[in-house]
C-alpha positions in Angstrom: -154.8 -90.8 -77.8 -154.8 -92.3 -74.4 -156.0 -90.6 -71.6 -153.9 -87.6 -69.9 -151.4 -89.7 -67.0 -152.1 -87.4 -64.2 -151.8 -90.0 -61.3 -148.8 -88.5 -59.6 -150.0 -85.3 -59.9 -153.6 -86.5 -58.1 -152.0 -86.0 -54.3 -151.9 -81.8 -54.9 -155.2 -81.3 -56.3 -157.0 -78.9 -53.5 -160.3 -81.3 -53.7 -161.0 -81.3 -50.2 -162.2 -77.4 -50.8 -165.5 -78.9 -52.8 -166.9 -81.2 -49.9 -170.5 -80.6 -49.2 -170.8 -77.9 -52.2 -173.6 -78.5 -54.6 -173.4 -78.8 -58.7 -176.6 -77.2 -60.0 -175.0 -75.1 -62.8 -171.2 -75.8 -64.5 -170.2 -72.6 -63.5 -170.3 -72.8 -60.0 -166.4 -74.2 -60.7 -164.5 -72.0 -62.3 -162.1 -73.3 -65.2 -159.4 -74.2 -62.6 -161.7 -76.3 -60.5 -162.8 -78.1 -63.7 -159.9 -79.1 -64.9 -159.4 -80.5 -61.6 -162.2 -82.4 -61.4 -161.4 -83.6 -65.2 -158.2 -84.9 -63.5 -159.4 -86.5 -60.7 -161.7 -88.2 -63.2 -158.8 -89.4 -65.5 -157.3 -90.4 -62.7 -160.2 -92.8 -61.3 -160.8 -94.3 -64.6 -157.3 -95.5 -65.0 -157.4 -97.2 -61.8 -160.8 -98.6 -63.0 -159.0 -99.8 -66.0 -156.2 -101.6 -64.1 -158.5 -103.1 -61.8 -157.4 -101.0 -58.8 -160.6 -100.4 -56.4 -161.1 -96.6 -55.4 -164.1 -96.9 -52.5 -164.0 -93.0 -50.9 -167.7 -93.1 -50.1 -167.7 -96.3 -47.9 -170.9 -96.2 -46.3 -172.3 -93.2 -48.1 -176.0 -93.2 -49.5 -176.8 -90.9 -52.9 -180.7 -90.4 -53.0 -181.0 -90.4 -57.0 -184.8 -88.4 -57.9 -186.0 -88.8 -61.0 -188.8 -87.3 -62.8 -187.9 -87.8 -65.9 -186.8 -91.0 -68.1 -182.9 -92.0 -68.1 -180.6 -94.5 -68.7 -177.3 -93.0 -68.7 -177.8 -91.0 -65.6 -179.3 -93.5 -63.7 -177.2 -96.6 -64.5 -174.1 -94.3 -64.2 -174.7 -92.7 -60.7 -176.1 -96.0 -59.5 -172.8 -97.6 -60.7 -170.8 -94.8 -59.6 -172.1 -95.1 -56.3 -171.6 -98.6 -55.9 -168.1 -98.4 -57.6 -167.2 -96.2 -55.1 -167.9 -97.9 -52.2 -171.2 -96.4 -51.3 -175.1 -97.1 -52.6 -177.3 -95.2 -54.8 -181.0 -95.4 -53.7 -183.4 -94.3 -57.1 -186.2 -92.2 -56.3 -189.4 -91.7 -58.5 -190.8 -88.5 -57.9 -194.3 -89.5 -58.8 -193.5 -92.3 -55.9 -192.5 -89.8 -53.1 -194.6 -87.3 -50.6 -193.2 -85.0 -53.5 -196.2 -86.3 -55.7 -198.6 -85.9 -53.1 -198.3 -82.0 -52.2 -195.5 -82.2 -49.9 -193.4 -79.0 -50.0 -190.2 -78.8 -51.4 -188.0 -77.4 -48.3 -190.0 -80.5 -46.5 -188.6 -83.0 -48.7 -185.0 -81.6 -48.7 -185.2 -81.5 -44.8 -186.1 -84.8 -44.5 -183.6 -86.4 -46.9 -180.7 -84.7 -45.5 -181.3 -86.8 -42.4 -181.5 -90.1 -44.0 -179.2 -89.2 -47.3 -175.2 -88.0 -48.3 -176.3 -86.3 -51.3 -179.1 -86.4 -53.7 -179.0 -86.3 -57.3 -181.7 -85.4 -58.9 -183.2 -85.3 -62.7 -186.2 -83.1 -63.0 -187.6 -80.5 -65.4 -187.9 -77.1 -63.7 -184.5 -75.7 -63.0 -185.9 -73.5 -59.9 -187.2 -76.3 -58.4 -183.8 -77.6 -57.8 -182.5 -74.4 -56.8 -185.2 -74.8 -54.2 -183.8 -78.1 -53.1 -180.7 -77.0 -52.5 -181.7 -73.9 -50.3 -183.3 -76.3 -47.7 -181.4 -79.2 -48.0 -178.0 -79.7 -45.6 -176.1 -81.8 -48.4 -175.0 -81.6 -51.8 -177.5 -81.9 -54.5 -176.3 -82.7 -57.9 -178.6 -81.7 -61.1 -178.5 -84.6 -63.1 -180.8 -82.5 -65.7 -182.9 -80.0 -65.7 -184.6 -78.0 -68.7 -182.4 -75.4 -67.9 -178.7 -76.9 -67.8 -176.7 -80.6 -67.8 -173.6 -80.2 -66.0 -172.7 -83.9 -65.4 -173.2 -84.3 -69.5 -170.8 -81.4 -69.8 -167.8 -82.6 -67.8 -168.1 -86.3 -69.8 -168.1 -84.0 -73.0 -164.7 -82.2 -72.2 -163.2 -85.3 -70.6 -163.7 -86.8 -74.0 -162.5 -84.2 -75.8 -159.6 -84.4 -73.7 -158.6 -87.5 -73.9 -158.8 -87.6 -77.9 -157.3 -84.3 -78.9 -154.6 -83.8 -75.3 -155.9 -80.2 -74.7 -158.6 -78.2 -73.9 -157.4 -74.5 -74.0 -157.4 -73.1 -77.7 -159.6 -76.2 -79.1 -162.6 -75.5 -81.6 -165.6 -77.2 -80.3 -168.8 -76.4 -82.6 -172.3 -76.9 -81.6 -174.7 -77.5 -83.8 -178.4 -77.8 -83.0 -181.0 -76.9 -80.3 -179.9 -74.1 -77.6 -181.1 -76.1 -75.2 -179.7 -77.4 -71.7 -177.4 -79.6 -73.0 -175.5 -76.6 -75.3 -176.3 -74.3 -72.2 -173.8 -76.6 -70.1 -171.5 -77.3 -72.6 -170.6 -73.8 -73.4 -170.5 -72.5 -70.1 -168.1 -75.4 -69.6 -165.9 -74.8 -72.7 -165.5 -71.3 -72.2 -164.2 -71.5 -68.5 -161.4 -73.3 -70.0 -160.6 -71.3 -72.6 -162.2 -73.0 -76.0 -162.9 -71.8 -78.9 -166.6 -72.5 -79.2 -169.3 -71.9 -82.2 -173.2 -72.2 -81.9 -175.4 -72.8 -84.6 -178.9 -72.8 -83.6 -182.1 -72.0 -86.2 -183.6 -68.6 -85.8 -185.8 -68.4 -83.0 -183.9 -71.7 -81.2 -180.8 -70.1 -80.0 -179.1 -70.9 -76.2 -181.0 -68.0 -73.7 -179.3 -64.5 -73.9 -178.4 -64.6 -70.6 -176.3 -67.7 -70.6 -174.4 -66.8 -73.5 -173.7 -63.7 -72.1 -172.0 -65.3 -69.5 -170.0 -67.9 -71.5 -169.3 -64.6 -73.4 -167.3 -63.3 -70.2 -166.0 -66.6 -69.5 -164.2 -67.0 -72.7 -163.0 -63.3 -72.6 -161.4 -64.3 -68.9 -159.7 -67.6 -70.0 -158.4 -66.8 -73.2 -161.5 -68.6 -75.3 -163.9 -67.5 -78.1 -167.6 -67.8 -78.6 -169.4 -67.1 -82.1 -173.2 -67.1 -81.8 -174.6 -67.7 -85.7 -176.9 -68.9 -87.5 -174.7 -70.6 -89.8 -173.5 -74.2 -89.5 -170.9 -74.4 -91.5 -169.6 -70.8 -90.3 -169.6 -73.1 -86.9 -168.0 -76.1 -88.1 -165.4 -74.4 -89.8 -162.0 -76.0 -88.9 -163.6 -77.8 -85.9 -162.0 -80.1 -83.3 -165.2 -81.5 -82.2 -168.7 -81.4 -83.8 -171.2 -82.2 -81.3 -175.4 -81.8 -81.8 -178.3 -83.0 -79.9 -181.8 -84.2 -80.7 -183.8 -81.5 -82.0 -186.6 -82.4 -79.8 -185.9 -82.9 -76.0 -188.6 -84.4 -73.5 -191.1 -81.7 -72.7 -191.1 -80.3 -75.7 -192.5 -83.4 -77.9 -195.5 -81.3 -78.9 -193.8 -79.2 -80.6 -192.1 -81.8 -83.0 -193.6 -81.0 -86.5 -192.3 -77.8 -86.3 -189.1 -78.7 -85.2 -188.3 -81.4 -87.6 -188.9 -78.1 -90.7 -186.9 -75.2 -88.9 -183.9 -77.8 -88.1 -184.1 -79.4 -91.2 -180.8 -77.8 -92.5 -178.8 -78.0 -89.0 -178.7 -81.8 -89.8 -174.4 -83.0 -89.1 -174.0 -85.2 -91.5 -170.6 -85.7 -94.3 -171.3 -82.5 -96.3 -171.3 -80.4 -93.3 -168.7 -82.6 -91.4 -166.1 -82.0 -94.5 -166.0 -78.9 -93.2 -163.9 -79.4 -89.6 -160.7 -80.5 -89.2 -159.8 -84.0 -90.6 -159.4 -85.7 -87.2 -162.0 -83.9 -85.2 -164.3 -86.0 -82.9 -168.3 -86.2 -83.5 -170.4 -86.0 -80.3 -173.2 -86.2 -78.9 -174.8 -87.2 -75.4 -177.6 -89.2 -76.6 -180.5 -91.1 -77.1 -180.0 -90.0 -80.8 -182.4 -90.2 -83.7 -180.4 -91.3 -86.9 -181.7 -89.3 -90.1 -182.7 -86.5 -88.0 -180.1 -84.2 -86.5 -177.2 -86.6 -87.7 -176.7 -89.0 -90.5 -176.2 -92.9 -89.3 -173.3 -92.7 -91.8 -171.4 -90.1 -89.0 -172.6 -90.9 -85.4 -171.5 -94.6 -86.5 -168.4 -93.3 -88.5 -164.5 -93.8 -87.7 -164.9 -89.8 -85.9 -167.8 -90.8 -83.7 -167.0 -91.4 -80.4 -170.1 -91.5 -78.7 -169.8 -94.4 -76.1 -166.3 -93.2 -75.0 -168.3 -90.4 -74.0 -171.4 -92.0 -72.8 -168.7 -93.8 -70.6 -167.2 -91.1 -69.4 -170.3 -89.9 -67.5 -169.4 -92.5 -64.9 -166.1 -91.2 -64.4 -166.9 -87.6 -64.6 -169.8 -88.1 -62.3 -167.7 -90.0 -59.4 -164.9 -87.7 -59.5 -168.4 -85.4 -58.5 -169.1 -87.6 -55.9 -165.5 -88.1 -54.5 -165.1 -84.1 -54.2 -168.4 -83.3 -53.2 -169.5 -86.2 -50.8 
């Protein structure tokens, strides 16, 4: 399916009303204000695609910290940036005063003078709560242990474009309740999803968060199911999405993993399950033979790199409405 022509409805979307907010958590926009930003996102890839230029940010500088490894987030905000019409300046946070003692609110003070916005891709959640207190301009959590919200807007602009619709869809997660499912259902609930999680015992999403995709889903008209079953999850599924079983930080813990995921692997059996044209996802780097079979994320339902794309345009319709 091609994606959703929303270009003459572009003119009455209220973005203005997000300039100089910050996107540390999906919810911070409620289901309205995603869908928006979904649009606006549709909207600049089409123009991408027909070769039209779309430079907002003229001039504008996007301080991009990094403590961890990346190569979506990077090349996509660097990209973005410069696609845009502005610059995105990569920051190692073992390079900066940051790695020398410096204090947060000192760093955030500093950057705001030289900066736009600052992205940032870190491990502890708080710490970029902390950054945002201090700082004067948006800052944008490219990842944190805690949540993914760039990842999560790619994952429902996909969705989007391959099924037309969001509201009533059956999205199953399968995996981890880590920060990428975190995002994702907070996301899927504010606009009104059906969503299932199967995590193993002991590796479900924090009690708190799905408490308050819980809510969401009750206000927009969604569902959540919480189990321990995958196929209960995959049941009838639109999209089937899972992650890697061991994210960075928690490597040490691998052995273990690989035993109590062991029957959460998506591969054909389970996939029979959903619907017959649902979409497989997943946000990557993947490892093939461990939480998914080669023979689906490289199958006719997979489409990964359509939503690996769509980080860039999710992430400058960010930048448009924020910067």
């Amino acid at each position: 399916m091609q994606p959703v022509k929303i270009l003459e409805h572009l003119p009455n979307l209220p973005l203005s009303k997000h300039k100089g907010k910050d996107l540390l958590r999906i919810d911070e926009f409620d289901g309205q204000e995603l869908m928006e930003l979904l649009q606006l996102a549709s909207h600049i890839k089409q123009l991408q695609q027909h070769g039209q230029p779309f430079q907002p940010l003229q001039g504008k500088t996007l301080g991009m910290i990094f403590d961890k490894a990346s190569t979506r987030t990077r090349v996509s905000f660097e990209v973005g940036m410069y696609q845009l019409g502005g610059m995105g300046m990569f920051l190692s946070g073992k390079e900066l005063q940051l790695g020398r003692g410096e204090p947060i609110s000192d760093t955030a003070k500093v950057l705001s003078r030289y900066v736009d916005a600052i992205m940032i891709r870190t491990f502890s959640h708080a710490y970029v709560e902390e950054l945002a207190l201090h700082a004067s301009i948006p800052i944008i959590n490219g990842l944190t242990d805690l949540y993914h919200p760039c990842q999560a807007l790619a994952d429902l602009l996909t969705i989007w474009e391959q099924k037309g619709k969001l509201q009533g869809g059956k999205l199953a997660y399968v995996g981890d309740g880590n920060n990428v499912a975190n995002s994702l259902v907070l996301a899927a609930a504010l606009v009104g999803m059906d969503v299932r999680v199967a995590t193993p015992v002991g590796y479900e999403m924090e009690s708190g968060i799905a408490q308050k995709a819980k809510e969401y889903a009750q206000q927009s008209g969604g569902k959540l199911l919480i189990t321990h079953d995958p196929v209960e999850a995959v049941a009838g599924a639109d999209a089937v999405y899972t992650d890697v079983w061991t994210s960075m930080g928690f490597e040490a813990e691998n052995e273990v993993r690989l035993k109590a995921f062991a029957q959460y692997q998506v591969n054909e059996q389970l996939t029979a399950h959903a619907d017959r044209e649902h979409v497989f996802l997943h946000c990557l780097p993947a490892h093939r033979g461990e939480e998914v079979t080669a023979g689906v994320i490289d199958g006719p339902r997979s489409f990964i790199f359509d939503q690996a794309e769509n980080r860039l345009h999710a992430q400058k319709a960010v930048l448009a409405a924020l910067v």
